[in-house]
C-alpha positions in Angstrom: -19.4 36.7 -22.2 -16.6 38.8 -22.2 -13.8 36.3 -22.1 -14.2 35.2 -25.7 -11.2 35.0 -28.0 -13.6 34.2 -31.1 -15.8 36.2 -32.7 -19.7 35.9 -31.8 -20.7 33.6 -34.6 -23.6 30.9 -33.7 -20.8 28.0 -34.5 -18.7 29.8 -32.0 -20.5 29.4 -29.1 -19.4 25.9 -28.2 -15.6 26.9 -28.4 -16.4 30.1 -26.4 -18.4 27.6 -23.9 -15.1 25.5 -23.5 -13.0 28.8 -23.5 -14.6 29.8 -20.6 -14.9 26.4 -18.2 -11.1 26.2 -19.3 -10.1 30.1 -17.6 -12.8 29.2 -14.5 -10.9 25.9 -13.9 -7.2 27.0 -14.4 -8.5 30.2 -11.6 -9.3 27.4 -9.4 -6.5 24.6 -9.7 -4.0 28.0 -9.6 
């Protein structure tokens, strides 16, 4: 849970969600 640009805010969760499976699969395709 460290990679999130947004604050911790219950609402934020989703984005941070997305966030994160976008960085895991830009490690991968690069």
């Amino acid at each position: 849970m460290t990679m999130c640009p947004t604050r911790h805010l219950t609402c934020d969760h989703f984005q941070c969600l997305i966030y994160r499976l976008q960085f895991i699969t830009y490690k991968i395709v690069n």
